[in-house]
TORGU-440427 format. One record per residue: residue in three letters; x, y, z of N, C-alpha, C in turn. Coordinates in steps of 0.2 Angstrom, whole numbers, plus 5000, padded with zeros to 4 digits. Example, Ala and Ser with C-alpha at 12.3 -4.5 7.8 and 13.67 -1.06 7.14 Angstrom:
  aa  n_u  n_v  n_w ca_u ca_v ca_w  c_u  c_v  c_w
 ALA 5066 4972 5039 5062 4978 5039 5066 4984 5039
 SER 5064 4989 5035 5068 4995 5036 5064 5000 5039
//
This chain:
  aa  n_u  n_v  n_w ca_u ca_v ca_w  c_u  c_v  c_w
 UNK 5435 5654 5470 5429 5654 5473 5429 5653 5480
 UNK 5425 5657 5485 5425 5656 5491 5423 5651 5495
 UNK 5426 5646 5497 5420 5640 5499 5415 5642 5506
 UNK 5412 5638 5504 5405 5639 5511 5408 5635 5516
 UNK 5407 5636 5522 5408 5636 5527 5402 5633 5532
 UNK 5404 5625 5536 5399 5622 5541 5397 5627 5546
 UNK 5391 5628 5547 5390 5632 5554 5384 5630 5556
 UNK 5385 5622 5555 5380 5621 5561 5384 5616 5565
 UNK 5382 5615 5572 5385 5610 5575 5382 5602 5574
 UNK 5377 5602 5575 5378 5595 5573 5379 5591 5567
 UNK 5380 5598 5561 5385 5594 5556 5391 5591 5556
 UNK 5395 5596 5560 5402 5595 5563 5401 5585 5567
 UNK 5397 5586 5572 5396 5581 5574 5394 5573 5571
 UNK 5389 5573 5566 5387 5570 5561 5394 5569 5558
 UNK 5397 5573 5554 5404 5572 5551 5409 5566 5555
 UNK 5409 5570 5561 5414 5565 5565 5412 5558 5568
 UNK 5406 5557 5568 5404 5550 5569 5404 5545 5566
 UNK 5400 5549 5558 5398 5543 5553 5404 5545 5547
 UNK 5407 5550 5546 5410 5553 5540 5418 5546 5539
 UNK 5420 5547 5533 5427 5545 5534 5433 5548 5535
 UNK 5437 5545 5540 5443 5549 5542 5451 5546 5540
 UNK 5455 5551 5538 5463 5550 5539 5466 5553 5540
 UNK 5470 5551 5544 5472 5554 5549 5481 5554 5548
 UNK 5483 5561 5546 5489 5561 5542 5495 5563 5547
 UNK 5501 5565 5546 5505 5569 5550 5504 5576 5554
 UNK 5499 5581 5550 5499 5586 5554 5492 5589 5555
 UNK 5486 5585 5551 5479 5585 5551 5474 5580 5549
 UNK 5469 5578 5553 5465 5574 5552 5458 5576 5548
 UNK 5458 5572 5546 5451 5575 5539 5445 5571 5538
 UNK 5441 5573 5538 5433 5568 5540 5429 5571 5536
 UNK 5426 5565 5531 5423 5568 5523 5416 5564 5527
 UNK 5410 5565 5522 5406 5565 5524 5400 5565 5519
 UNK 5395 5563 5514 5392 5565 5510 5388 5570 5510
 UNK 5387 5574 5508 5382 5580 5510 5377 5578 5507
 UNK 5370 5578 5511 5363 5575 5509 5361 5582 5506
 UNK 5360 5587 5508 5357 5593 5508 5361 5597 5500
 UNK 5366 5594 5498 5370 5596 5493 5366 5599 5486
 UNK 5359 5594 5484 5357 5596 5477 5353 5601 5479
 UNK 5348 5601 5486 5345 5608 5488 5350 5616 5487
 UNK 5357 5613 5489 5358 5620 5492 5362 5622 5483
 UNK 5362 5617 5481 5363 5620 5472 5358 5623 5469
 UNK 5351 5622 5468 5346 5624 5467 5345 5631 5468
 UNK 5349 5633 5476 5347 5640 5478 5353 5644 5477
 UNK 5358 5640 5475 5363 5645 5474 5364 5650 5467
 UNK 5362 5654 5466 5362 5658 5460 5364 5657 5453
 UNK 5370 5654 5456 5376 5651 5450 5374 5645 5447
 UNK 5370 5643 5452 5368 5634 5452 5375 5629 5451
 UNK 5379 5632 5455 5385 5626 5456 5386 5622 5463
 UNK 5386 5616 5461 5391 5614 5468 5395 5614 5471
 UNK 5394 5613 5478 5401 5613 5482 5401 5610 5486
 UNK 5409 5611 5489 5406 5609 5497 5406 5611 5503
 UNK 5405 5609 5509 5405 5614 5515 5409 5610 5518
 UNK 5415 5616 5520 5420 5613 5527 5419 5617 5532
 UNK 5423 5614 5536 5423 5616 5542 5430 5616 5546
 UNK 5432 5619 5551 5439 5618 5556 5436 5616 5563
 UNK 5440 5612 5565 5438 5611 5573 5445 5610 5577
 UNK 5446 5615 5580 5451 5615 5585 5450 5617 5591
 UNK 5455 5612 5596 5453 5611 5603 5458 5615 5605
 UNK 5455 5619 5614 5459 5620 5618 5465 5617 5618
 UNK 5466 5611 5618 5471 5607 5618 5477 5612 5615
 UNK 5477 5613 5608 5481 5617 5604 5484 5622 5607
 UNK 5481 5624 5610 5485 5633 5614 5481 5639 5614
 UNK 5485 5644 5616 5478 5650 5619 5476 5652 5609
 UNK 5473 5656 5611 5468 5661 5607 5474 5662 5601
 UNK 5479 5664 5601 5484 5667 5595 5487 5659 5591
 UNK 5488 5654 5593 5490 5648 5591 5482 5644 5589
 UNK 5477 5644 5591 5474 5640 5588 5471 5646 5580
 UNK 5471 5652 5582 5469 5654 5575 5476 5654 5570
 UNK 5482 5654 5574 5487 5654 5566 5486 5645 5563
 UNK 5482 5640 5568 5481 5636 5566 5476 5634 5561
 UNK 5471 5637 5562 5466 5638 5555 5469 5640 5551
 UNK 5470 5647 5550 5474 5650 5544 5477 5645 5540
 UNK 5483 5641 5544 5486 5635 5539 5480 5632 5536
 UNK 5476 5629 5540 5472 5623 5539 5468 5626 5532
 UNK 5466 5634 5532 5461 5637 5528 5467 5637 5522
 UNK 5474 5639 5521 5475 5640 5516 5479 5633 5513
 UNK 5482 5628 5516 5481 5622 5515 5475 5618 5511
 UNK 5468 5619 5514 5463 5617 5510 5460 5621 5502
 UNK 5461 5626 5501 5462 5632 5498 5466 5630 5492
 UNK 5471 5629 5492 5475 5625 5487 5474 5620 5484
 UNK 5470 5615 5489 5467 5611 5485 5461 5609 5483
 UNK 5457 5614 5486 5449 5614 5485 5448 5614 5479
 UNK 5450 5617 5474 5447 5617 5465 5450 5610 5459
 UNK 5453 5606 5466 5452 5598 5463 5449 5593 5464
 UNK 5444 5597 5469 5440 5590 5472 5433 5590 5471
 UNK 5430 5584 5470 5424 5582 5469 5421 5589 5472
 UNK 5412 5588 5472 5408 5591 5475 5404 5588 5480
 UNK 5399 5590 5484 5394 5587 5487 5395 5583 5495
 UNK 5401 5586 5499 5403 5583 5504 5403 5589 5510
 UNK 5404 5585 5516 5403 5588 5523 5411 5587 5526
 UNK 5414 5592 5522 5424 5592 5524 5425 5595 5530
 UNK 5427 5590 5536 5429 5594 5542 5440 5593 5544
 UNK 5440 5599 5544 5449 5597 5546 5448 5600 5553
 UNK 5454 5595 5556 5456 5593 5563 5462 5593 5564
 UNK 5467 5598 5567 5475 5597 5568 5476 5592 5573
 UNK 5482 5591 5571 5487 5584 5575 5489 5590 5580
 UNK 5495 5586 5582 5498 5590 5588 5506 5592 5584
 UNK 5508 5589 5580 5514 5595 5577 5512 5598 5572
 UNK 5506 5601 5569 5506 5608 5566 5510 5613 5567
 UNK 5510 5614 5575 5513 5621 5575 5520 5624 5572
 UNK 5523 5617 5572 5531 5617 5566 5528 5617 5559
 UNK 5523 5616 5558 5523 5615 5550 5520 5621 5545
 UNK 5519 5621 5539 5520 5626 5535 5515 5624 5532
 UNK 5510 5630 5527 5503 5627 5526 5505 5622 5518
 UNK 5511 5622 5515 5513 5617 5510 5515 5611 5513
 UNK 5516 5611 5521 5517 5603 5522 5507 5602 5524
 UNK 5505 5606 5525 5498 5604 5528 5494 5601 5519
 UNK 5495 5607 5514 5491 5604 5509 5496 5597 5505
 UNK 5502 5595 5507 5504 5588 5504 5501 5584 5508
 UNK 5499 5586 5515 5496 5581 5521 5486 5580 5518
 UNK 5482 5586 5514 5478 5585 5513 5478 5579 5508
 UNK 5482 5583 5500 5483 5579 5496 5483 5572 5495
 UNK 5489 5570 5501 5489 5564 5503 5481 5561 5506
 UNK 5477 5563 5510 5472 5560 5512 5464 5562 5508
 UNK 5465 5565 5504 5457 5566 5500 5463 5561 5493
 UNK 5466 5560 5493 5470 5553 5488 5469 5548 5490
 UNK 5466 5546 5495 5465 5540 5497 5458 5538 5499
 UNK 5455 5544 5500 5446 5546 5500 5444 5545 5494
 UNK 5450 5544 5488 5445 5546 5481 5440 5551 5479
 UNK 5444 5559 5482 5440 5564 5483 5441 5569 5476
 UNK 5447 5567 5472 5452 5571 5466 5446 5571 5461
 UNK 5444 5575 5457 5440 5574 5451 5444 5571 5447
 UNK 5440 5568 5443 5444 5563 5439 5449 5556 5440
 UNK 5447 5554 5449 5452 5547 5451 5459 5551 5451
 UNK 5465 5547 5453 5471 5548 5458 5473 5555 5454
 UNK 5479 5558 5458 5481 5565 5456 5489 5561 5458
 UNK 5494 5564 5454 5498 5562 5455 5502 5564 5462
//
């Protein structure tokens, strides 16, 4: 399934205010309950939930060719483990500063680790 994708800004911001964060070796992750969740099931065809993420990378990361191979990790990292996780949240990923050594398998043990500790697994802990 293709997840949906934040596009508004002050959800981003809302996220990183109020949302919960941890902040792991190569990506930081800010959950957040989505209020609007049971609305946007009702209008989804399928009538399934989900949730909306989001990427937020700063110039800080590097020109224009480095911050998008940074999402890509971060998009295929979360990709792998999006069909184990609860529904109904506001998922924003944040890279660290040594991503750019890391492989999207160290990014999704790096998520793994941190929606593990959010309580975010369906069904409670994942091995």
């Amino acid at each position: 399934m293709k997840y949906t994708t934040i596009k508004e800004h002050h959800l981003y911001n809302k996220t990183f205010q109020k949302g919960n964060r941890y902040a792991g070796k190569y990506v930081s992750v800010f959950v957040l309950r989505d209020f609007a969740a049971k609305r946007l099931q009702k209008e989804n065809p399928e009538k399934k939930a989900y949730n909306r993420f989001g990427v937020a990378v700063t110039k800080k990361a590097g020109g224009a060719v480095q911050r998008n191979r940074i999402k890509r990790i971060l998009r295929a990292g979360y990709r792998a483990v999006e069909p184990e996780l609860k529904t109904g949240f506001l998922i924003v990923l944040s890279p660290r500063m040594g991503i750019m050594e890391a492989k999207s398998t160290d990014v999704e043990r790096d998520l793994r680790r941190g929606f593990e500790r959010m309580d975010l697994f369906r069904g409670g802990i994942r091995p």
